[in-house]
Structures are given as C-alpha cells and as structure tokens.
C-alpha positions as CSV (number, residue, x, y, z in Angstrom):
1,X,0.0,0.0,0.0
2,X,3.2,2.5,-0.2
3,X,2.9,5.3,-2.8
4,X,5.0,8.1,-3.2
5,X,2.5,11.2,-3.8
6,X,4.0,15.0,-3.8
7,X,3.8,16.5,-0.3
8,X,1.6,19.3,0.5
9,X,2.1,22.4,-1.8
10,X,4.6,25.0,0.0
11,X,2.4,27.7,-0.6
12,X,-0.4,26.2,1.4
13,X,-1.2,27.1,5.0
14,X,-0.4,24.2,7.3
15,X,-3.4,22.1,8.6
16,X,-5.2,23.1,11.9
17,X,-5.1,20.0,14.1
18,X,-8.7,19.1,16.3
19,X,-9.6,16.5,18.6
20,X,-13.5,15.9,19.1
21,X,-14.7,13.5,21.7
22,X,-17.1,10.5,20.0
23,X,-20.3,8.8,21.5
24,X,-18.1,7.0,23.9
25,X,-15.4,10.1,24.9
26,X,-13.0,7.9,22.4
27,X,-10.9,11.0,21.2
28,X,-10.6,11.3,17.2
29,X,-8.1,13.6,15.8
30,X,-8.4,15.5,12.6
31,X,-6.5,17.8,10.4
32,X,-8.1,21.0,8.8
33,X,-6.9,22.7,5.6
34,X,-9.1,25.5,5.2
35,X,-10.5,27.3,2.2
36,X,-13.1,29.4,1.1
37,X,-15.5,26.6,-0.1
38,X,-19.2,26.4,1.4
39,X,-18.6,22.5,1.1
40,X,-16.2,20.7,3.3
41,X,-14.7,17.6,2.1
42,X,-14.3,14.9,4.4
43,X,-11.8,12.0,4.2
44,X,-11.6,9.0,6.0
45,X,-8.4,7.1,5.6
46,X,-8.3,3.5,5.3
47,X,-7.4,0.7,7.3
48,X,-3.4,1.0,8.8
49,X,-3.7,4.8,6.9
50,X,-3.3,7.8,9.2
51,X,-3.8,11.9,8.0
52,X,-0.2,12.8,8.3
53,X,0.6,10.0,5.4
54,X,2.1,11.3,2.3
55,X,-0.4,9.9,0.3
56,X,-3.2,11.8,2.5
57,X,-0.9,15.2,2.5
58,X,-1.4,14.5,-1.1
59,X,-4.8,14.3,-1.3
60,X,-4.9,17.5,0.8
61,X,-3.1,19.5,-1.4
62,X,-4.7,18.2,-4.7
63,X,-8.4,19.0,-3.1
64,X,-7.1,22.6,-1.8
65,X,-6.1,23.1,-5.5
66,X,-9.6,21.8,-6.2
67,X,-11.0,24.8,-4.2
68,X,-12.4,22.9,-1.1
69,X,-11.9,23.2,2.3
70,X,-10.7,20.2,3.1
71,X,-10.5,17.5,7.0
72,X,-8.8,14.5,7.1
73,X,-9.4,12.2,10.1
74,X,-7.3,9.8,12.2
75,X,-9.1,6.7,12.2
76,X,-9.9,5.4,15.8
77,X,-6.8,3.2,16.7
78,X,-5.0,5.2,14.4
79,X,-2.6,8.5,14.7
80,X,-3.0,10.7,17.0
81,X,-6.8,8.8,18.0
82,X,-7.7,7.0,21.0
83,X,-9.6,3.6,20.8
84,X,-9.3,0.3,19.1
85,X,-10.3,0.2,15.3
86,X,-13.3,-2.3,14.7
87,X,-13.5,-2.7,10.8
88,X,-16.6,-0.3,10.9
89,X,-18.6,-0.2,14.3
90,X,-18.2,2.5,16.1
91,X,-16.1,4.8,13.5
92,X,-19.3,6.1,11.5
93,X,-20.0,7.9,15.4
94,X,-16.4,9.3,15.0
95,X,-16.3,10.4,11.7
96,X,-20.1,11.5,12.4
97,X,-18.4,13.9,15.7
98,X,-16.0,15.5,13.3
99,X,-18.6,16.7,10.8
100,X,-20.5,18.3,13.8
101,X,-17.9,19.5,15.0
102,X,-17.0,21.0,11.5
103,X,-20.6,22.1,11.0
104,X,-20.2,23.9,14.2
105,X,-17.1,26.0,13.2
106,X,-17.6,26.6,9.8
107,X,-19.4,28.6,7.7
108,X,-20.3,25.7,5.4
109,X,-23.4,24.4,3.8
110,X,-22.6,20.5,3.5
111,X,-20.1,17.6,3.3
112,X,-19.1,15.4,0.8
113,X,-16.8,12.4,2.2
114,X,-13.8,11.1,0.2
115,X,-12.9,7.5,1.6
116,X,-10.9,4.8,0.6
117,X,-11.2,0.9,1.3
118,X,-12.6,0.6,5.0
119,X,-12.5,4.0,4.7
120,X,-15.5,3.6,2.2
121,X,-17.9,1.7,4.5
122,X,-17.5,4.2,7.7
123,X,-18.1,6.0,5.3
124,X,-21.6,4.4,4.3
125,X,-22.7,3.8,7.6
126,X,-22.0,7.1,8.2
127,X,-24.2,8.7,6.0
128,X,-26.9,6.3,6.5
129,X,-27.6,6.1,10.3
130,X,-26.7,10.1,10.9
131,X,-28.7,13.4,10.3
132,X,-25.8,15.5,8.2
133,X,-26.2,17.4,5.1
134,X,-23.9,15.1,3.1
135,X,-23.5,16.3,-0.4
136,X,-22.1,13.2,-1.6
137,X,-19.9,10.0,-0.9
138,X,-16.6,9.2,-3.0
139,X,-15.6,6.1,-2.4
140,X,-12.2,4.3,-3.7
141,X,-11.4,0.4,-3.7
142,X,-14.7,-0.1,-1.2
143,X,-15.2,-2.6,1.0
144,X,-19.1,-3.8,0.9
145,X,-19.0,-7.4,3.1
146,X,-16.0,-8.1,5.3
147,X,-16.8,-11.5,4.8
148,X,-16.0,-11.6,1.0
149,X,-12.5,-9.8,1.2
150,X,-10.4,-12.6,-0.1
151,X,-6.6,-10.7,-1.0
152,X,-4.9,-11.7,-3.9
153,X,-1.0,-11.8,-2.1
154,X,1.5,-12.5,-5.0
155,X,5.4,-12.6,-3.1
156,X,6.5,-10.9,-6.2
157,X,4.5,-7.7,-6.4
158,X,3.9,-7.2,-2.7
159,X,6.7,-4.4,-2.7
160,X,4.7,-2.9,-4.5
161,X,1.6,-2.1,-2.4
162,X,3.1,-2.7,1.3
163,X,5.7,-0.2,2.3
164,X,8.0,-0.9,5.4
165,X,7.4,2.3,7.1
166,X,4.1,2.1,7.7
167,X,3.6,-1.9,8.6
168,X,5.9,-1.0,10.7
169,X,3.2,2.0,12.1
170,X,0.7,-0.7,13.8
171,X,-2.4,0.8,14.2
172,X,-4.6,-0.6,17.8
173,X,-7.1,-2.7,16.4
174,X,-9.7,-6.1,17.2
175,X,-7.2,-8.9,16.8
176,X,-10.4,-10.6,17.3
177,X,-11.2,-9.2,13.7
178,X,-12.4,-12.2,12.0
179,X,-15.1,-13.1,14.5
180,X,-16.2,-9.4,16.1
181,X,-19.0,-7.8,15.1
182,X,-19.0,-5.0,12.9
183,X,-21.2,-3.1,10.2
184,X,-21.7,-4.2,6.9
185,X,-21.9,-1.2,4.0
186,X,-23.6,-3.7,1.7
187,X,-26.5,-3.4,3.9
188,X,-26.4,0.2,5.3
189,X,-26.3,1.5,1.3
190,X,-29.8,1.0,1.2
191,X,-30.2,3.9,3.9
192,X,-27.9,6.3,1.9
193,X,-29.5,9.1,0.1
194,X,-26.6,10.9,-1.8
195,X,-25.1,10.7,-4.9
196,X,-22.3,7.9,-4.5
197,X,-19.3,7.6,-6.7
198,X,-17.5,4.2,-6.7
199,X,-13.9,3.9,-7.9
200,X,-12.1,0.8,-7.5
201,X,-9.5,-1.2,-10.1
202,X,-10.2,-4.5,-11.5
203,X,-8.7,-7.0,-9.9
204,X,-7.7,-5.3,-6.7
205,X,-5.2,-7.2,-4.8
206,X,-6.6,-6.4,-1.5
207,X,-10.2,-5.6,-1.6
208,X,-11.7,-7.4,-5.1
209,X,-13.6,-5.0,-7.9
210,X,-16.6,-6.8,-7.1
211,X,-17.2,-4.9,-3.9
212,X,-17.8,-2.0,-5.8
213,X,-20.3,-4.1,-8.1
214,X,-22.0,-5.2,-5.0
215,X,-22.3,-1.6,-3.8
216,X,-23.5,-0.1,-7.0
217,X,-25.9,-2.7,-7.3
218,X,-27.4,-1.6,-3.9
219,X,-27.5,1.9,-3.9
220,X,-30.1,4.5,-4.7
221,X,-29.9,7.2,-7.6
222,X,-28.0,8.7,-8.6
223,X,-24.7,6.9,-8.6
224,X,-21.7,6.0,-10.5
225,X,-19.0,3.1,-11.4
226,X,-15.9,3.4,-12.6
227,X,-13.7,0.3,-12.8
228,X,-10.7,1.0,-14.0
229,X,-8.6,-1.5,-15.8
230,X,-4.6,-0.9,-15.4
231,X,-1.9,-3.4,-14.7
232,X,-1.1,-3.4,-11.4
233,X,-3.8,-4.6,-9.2
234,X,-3.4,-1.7,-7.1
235,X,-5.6,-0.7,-3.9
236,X,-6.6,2.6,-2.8
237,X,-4.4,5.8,-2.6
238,X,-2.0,4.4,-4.3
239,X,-4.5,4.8,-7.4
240,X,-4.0,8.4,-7.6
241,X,0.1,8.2,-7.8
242,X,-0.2,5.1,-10.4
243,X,-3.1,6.0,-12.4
244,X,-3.6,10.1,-12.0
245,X,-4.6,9.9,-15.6
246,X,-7.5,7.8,-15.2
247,X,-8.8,8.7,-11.8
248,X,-8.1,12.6,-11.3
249,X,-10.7,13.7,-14.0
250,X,-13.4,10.7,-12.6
251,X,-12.4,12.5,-9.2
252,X,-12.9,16.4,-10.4
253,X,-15.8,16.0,-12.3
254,X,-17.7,14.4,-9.8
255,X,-17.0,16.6,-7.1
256,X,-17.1,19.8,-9.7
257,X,-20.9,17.9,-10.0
258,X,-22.1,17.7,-6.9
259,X,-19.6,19.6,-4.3
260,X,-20.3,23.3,-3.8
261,X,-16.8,25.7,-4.5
C-alpha cells in the first residue's frame, strides 16, 4: 500500500489540528486545511492509513487546489486517535463527531466524504444512520462485506503495495477481527440518500472490484462506477500516484458535479 504522492504544496497554509470527543469520549483527531469553499470535504483514511501520510498530505493539497476546504481524520486506533479500530462499528460515530464539530465552526453548507477501502464503509454507515447534510460519498477500492474480502497476495509484487514504514506504524485494532461484530456497507447503502461515486481497479489485490459491483448494485440514484482496468492490481491511494490519468478527471468532475466551491 506504499505510494509516493508529492507532499503538500509550499504555498499552502499548514493544517489546523482538532480533537472531538465521540459517542463513547474515544478522542478522534483531525486535520483542517481550510479554504473558502461552502462545502467541506471529508476524508476517511483507510485501514493502517493515518492523516499525516504522504499519500493523505497528497490528497490535501490536490483538493485545496480543487477549491475545497478540506478535513482528514485519524481513524480510531490510528494516529493521534484513541480507541481500538473495529472494521466499521463504532467509527461512523467518530467520523459522524467531526462533521458536527466542523458544522459547528464553519461557515459551510454541506459535506461530501472522500474514503478509501474501509475507509469507504465508515463512510456508508455514516451517511446512512446520521442526520448530516452530506452532499455526496466518494468512495475508492470499497469494502461492501468483510466476509468476502479474499486478498490476492502475490510474493512478487507485494513491494509494491506494502511499504515498510508504515507496517511497521501498527495501528490498535480487534485482533479478534475475524469473529467481532462489525457493520456491513452492503446493507447500510440502502439507507444512503446521496449521490455515491464508486472507484475501484479491477482485480484489486486487497479488496476485489466486485465490492464496488455489489455496492452499485445496492445503492439509490444517482450513482456512479468506474472500474478501471490498469496493470497493477493496485488498492486505494495508491490509485492516484499510479493511475492520475484515469482517476483525477473521474475524481474532479464528480465533485465539480455535486460539491459546492
């Protein structure tokens, strides 16, 4: 899951750090890059991602070119958060307590979450079981079931997607995984009343295409999927350093479509 994304544009402001006590007085940390947008952007790393990876300093910089204001949250178990990660089932309450809080301090008229592979179903069951003006949901290499993620782990390649640095960075999380009980986005779709955008390449090694089927399948209208076929098998954020060709326009004009400058 390495990439190697430019760091966050010099002439950019540095983030304003937040903590926000959840349901359960868990802190969750979160970085804001703020702008003059009357959307906020939302983006909820994936699993063993924190907001102070390059990749997410990337995605920072590229949105604040973009226009938005931009918040990128730790995880719970992850960064500079408390708790123990559960694989989506308590962390739609977290990310749910930083767009109040954001509500609360900005003068902004709605959200629009970017999330990537667990990322994608807090995301979900975010939108779904809370009250928020959420202007959309962009969500890359999505999980739908935790049941049906079945990696594809080739010795040869693996450099390619896992870098030492970070699996080094072990996030706190159930090691009870497999068994604990957690939400499942293939079900909380159904509840989700925004335009969705699903991004994922075929044949992911981690998280398979057909997640994103699944998902698309299930949601409401209006909604989009774009499975994009590259050599690579590639997962995530690393997408946008691989493949910037194929996913930055899909990205743009989606947010250009529904995301308020």
């Amino acid at each position: 899951m390495s990439s190697a994304p430019a760091p966050l544009h010099p002439l950019r402001r540095p983030p304003v750090a937040g903590v926000v006590p959840s349901f359960d007085g868990t802190e969750i940390a979160y970085d804001l890059y703020d702008h003059t947008s009357r959307s906020l952007v939302l983006v909820i790393p994936g699993f063993w991602r924190d907001r102070r990876h390059t990749s997410m300093l990337a995605l920072a910089s590229h949105l604040g070119e973009l226009g938005y204001r931009t918040a990128i949250t730790d995880p719970r178990g992850h960064g500079d958060s408390g708790g123990t990660y559960g694989f989506n089932l308590y962390e739609h309450y977290d990310t749910a307590a930083v767009a109040e809080e954001l509500l609360r301090r900005l003068a902004i008229e709605s959200i629009t979450i970017v999330a990537l592979s667990y990322g994608a179903s807090v995301a979900i069951s975010t939108a779904a079981r809370h009250k928020l003006p959420i202007a959309s949901l962009l969500l890359i290499s999505a999980v739908a079931d935790f049941g049906k993620i079945m990696p594809r782990i080739n010795p040869f390649t693996l450099h390619r997607h896992i870098a030492l640095s970070q699996a080094l960075k072990r996030p706190h999380f159930d090691w009870n995984f497999r068994r604990s009980p957690k939400l499942q986005a293939i079900d909380d779709v159904r509840d989700v009343h925004a335009p969705i955008c699903l991004v994922h390449v075929k044949n992911d090694w981690l998280i398979g295409h057909d997640h994103s089927l699944a998902l698309y399948e299930a949601a409401n209208e209006p909604k989009e999927l774009h499975v994009i076929d590259i050599p690579g098998n590639y997962h995530a954020d690393r997408i946008f350093s691989v493949a910037a060709s194929e996913i930055d326009p899909l990205f743009s004009d989606f947010l250009r479509k529904y995301t308020a400058v």
